[in-house]
Every structure is written in structure tokens, then in C-alpha cells.
C-alpha positions as CSV (number, residue, x, y, z in Angstrom):
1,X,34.6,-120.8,156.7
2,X,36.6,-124.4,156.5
3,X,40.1,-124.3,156.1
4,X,41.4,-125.8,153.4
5,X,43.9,-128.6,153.8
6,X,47.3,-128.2,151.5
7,X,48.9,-131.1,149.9
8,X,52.4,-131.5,148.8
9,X,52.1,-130.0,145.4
10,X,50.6,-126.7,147.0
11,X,52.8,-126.3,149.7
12,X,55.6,-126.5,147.1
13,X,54.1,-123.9,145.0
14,X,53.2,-121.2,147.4
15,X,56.9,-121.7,148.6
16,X,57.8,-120.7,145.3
17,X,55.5,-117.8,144.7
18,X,56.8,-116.2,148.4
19,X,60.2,-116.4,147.5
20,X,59.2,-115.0,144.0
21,X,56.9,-112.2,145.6
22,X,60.4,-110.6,146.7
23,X,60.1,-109.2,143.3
24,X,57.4,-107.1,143.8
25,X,59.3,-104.3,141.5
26,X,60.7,-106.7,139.0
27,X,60.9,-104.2,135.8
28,X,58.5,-101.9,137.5
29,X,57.4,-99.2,134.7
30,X,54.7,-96.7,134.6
31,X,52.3,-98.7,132.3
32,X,52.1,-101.6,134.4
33,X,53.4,-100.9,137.6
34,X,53.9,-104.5,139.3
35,X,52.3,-106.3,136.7
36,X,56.0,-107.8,135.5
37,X,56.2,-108.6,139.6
38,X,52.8,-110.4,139.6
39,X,53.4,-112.0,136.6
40,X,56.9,-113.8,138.0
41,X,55.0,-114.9,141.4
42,X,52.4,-116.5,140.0
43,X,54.8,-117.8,137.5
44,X,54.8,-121.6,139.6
45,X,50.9,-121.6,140.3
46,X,50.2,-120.9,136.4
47,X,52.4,-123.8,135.3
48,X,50.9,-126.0,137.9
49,X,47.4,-125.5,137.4
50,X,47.5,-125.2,133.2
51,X,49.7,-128.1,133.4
52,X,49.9,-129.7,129.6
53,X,47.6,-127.0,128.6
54,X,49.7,-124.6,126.4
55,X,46.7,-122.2,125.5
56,X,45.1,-121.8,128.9
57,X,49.2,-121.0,130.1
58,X,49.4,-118.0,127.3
59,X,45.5,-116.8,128.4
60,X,46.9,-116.7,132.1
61,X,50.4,-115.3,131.6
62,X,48.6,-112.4,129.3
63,X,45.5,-111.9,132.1
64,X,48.5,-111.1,134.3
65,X,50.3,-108.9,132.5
66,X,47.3,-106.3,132.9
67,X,48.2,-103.2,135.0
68,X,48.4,-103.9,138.9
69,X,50.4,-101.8,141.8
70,X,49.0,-102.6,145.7
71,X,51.8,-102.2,148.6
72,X,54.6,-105.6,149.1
73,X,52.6,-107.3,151.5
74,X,48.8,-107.9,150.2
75,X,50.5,-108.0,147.1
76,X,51.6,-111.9,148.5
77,X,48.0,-112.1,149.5
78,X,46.4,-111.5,146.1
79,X,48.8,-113.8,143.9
80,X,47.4,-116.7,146.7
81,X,43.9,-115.4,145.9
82,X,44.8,-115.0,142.4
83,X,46.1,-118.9,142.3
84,X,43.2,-119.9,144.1
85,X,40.8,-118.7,141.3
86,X,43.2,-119.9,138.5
87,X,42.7,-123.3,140.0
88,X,39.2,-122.5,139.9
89,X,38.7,-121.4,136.6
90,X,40.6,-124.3,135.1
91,X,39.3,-127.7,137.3
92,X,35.6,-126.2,137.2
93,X,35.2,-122.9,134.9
94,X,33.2,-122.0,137.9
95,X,35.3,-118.4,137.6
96,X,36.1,-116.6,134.5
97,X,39.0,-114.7,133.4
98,X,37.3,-111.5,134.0
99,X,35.6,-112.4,137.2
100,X,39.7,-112.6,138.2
101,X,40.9,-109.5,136.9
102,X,37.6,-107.9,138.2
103,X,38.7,-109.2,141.7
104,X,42.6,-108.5,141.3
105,X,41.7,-105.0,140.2
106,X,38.8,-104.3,143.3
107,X,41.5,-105.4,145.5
108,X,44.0,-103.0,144.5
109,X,43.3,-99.4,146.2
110,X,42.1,-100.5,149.3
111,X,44.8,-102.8,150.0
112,X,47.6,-100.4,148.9
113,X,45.9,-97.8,151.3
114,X,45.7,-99.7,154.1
115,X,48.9,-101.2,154.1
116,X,50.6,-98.0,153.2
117,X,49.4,-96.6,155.8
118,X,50.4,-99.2,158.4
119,X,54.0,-99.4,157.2
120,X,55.0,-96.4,155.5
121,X,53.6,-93.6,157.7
122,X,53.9,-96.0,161.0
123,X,55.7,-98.8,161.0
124,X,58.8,-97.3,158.5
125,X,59.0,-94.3,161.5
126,X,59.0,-96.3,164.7
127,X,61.9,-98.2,162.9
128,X,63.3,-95.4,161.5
129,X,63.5,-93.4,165.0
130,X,65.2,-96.2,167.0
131,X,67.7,-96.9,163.9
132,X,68.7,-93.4,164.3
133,X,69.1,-93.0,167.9
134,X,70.8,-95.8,168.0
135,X,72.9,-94.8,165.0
136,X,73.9,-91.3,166.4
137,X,75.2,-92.5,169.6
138,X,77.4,-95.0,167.5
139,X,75.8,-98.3,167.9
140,X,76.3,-100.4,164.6
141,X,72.8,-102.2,165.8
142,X,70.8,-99.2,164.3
143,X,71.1,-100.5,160.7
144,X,70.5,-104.3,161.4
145,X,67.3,-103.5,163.9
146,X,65.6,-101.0,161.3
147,X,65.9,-103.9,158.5
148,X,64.2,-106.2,160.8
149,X,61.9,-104.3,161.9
150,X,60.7,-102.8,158.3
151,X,62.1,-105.5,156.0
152,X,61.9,-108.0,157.9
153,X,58.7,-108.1,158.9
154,X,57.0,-107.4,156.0
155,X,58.7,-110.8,154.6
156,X,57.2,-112.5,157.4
157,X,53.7,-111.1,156.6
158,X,53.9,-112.1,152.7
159,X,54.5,-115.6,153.5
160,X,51.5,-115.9,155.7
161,X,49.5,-113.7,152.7
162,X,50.8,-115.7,150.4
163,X,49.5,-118.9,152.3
164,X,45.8,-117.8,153.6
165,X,45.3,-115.8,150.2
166,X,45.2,-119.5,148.6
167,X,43.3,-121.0,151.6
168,X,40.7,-119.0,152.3
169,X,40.2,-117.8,148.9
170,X,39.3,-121.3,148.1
171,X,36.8,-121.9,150.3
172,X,35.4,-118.6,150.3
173,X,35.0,-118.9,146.6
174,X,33.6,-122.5,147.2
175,X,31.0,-120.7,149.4
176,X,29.9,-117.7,147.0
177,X,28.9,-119.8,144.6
178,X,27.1,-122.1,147.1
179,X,24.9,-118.8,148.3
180,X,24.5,-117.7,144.7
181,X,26.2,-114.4,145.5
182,X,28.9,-114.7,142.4
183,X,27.1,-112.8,139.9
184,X,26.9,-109.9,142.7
185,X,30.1,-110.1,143.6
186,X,31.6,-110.6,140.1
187,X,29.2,-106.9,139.2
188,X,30.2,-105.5,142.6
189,X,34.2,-106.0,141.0
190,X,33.9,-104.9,137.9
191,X,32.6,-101.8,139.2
192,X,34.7,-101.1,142.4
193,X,37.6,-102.1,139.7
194,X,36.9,-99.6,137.1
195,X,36.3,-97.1,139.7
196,X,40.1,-97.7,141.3
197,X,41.0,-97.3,137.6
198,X,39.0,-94.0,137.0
199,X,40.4,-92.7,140.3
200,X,44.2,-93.2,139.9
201,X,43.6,-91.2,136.3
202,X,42.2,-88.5,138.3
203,X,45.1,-88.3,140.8
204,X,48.5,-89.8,138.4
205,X,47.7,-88.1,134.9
206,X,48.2,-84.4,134.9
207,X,48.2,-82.0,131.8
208,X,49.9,-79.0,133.2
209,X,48.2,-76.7,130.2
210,X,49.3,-72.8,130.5
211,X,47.4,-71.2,128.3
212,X,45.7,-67.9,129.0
213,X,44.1,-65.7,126.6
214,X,44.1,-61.7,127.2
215,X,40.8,-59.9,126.2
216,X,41.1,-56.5,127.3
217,X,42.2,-56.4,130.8
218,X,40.9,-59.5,132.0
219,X,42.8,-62.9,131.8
220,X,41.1,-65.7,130.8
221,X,42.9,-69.1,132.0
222,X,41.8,-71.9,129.9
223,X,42.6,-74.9,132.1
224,X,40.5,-73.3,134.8
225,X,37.5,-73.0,132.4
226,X,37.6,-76.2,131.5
227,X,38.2,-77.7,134.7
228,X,34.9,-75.6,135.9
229,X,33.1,-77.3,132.9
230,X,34.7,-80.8,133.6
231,X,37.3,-81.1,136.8
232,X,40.1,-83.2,135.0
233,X,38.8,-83.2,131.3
234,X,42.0,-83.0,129.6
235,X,43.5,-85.8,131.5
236,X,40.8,-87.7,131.2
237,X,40.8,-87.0,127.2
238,X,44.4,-87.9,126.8
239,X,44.0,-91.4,128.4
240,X,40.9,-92.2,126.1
241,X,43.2,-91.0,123.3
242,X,46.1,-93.2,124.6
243,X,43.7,-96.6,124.7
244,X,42.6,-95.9,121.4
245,X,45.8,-96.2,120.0
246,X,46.9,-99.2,122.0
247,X,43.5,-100.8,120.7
248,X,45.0,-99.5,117.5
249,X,48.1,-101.9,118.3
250,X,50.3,-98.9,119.5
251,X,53.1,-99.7,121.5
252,X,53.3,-97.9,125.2
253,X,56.8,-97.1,124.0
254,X,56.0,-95.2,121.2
255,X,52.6,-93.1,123.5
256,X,55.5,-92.4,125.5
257,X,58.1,-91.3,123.5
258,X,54.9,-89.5,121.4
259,X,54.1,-87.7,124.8
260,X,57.9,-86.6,125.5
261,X,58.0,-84.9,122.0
262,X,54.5,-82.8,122.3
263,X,55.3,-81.8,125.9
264,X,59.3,-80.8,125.2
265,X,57.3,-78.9,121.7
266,X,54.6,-77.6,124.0
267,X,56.7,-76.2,126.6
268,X,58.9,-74.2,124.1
269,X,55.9,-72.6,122.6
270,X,54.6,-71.9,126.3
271,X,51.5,-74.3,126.1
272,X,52.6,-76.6,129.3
């Protein structure tokens, strides 16, 4: 795969989005995660591709807005892809808007599992345990050598990301289309994507429901009836009932504050 050759303008931008990709957990929340963070990096690539183009800025700063959460570093590594398709999408509406948030989604879980794995459960305690022996025979170094170690390096890493994300993403875009395999790989997205989606409902919304009815001497619990009917029907219910009223032009605010009130009511009745 060629390499792709920055120029001034490009160099200048991906300096920008590195420094910017510090703020991974700008205004995290629990409807969009990082998307705030994403949106800020890619801040400098968005108002150098749509350059003069007012619409196409609005389409880009809303596509990024959508939900995304991956670990620190190949989050650098997808706002390089991500400008690398924007550039795309504008000069030659070779790509389109959802082919990008097909890819940005797809990209999500198996970074963020990989990475997390790598620096949370090995790198954070190889750092961690020669900070603290250090630490508890006094040496001031402990503090210093576990930021460079776990901070430090993961800085190093996102400005590389950041870098080869735009690089190679450009030429290995260039050469999908070449071979003919974009249609295939925008399907193969779109579905890996929704699938991420599907399985992060599974495993982050829980409906605690503790409701059991008595008939005779046997107890009947309801949650593990419907469960045996449908593993994780109720949260799967409540989140098609959430995007139906955000379709609606609900605010997340107000499914939130909504949710707070039925679970306090629920749990002083006994139902959660």
C-alpha cells in the first residue's frame, strides 16, 4: 500500500487534531460517550476540508456528534481515518456519510477491546507496580515514572495514530475502490456496526425488574420468564421505546430525567 505524502496544510491539521485528541472525555456523558471528544479533534480537519462550504461543515459536525466511545489511543487513529474519508467524501463523493459512520462505528468494539486490554489490564499494572515499589521505599520517582510509562506513552502512540490513520486510510480507501470491494466493505460496516451497537445494549442497559408473583407455594419470577422467552427483552424494549421518542424530537435530557422518576416510583412500589 503507497504511502501517502503530507503537505504543509495536512501536517498542520493532524498537529492540531493530536493536541485536540487530549480531550478524549471532553463532556463525556452516557448518550454519547466521546462523541463531544471526537467532535473537537476533528474540529481542524472538518474546517479544512469543507472549507467555504457552510452546509457540508453542519452535515459533518452533526455526523460526528453520533454516539462513539473506543479506548484514548485508536481513538487518534480513527479521527485520522475519519479525516481521511471526509477528504474523500467532499473532493470526490467517492464515500458517503454513512459509509463513514458505518466505518467509525465497526471500528469501535474491537479497538476499545484490544487496546484495553493492552493498557489497562497490562501496561496500567507493570507501571503501577514499579510506581509503588518505588513509592513505598520513599523514592519521589514513583509518581513521575508511572505517568510516563502510562500517560506518557499513550500520548506518544496517538500522535503516530493520529498520523498513519490519515495516511493509510487514504490510500487504502484509494485502493478499495480500485478492486471494487467498497460496496462489501461499506455492507460488511454497516453490519459489524449495528452489531457493536446491539451488543453494548445487551451488556450497558439493565432493567433490574423484581417482580414475582405467588400462586400457591410456588414463586413465579417474572424477569426470569421473560428472559427464558427472550434473554434481555425488557432492555432491549426500553431502548426501542427510547429512539422512538428521540425520533419524536425528545430530548435525552428529558428520557433521562423520565427514567429517574419511573425507577425512584418503581422502587418504592417494589417493582425494581
Amino acid at each position: 500500500m503507497d504511502k501517502k505524502i503530507l503537505n504543509r496544510e495536512e501536517k498542520k491539521v493532524l498537529k492540531s487534531m493530536f493536541i485536540r485528541s487530549h480531550l478524549t472525555f471532553l463532556s463525556f456523558n452516557m448518550t454519547k460517550m466521546e462523541a463531544n471528544g471526537f467532535t473537537a479533534t476533528m474540529q481542524p480537519a472538518i474546517e479544512d476540508v469543507y472549507k467555504g462550504d457552510e452546509e457540508g461543515k453542519k452535515e459533518a459536525y452533526a455526523r460526528h456528534q453520533n454516539f462513539f466511545n473506543t479506548h484514548a489511543v485508536p481513538f487518534s487513529f480513527i479521527a485520522g481515518l475519519s479525516y481521511a474519508m471526509e477528504k474523500e467524501h467532499k473532493q470526490k463523493q467517492s464515500v458517503d456519510a454513512k459509509t463513514i459512520e458505518s466505518i467509525k462505528a465497526a471500528l469501535m468494539g474491537p479497538t476499545a477491546g484490544m487496546f484495553d486490554s493492552l493498557f489497562f489490564n497490562c501496561l496500567r499494572i507493570i507501571a503501577a507496580g514499579v510506581a509503588i515499589g518505588l513509592c513505598s521505599q520513599g523514592n519521589f520517582m514513583g509518581v513521575p515514572i508511572f505517568i510516563f510509562l502510562y500517560g506518557f506513552t499513550q500520548s506518544i502512540l496517538k500522535f503516530f495514530c493520529v498520523k498513519y490513520g490519515y495516511i493509510y486510510g487514504t490510500s487504502f480507501i484509494d485502493k478499495i475502490f480500485s478492486s471494487g470491494l467498497m460496496p462489501a466493505l461499506r455492507k460488511s460496516a454497516s453490519i459489524l456496526g449495528v452489531t457493536m451497537v446491539g451488543a453494548m445494549t445487551a451488556g450497558i442497559v439493565n432493567v433490574p425488574l423484581n417482580w414475582t408473583i405467588q400462586m400457591g407455594d410456588t414463586s413465579v419470577v417474572i424477569l426470569d420468564v421473560l428472559n427464558s422467552i427472550f434473554p434481555g427483552i425488557l432492555s432491549i424494549v426500553l431502548v426501542l421505546f427510547l429512539m422512538r421518542l428521540i425520533k419524536k424530537g425528545r430530548r435525552p435530557v428529558q428520557l433521562i430525567v423520565g427514567i429517574f422518576a419511573f425507577a425512584f416510583i418503581g422502587a418504592i412500589i417494589g417493582i425494581f
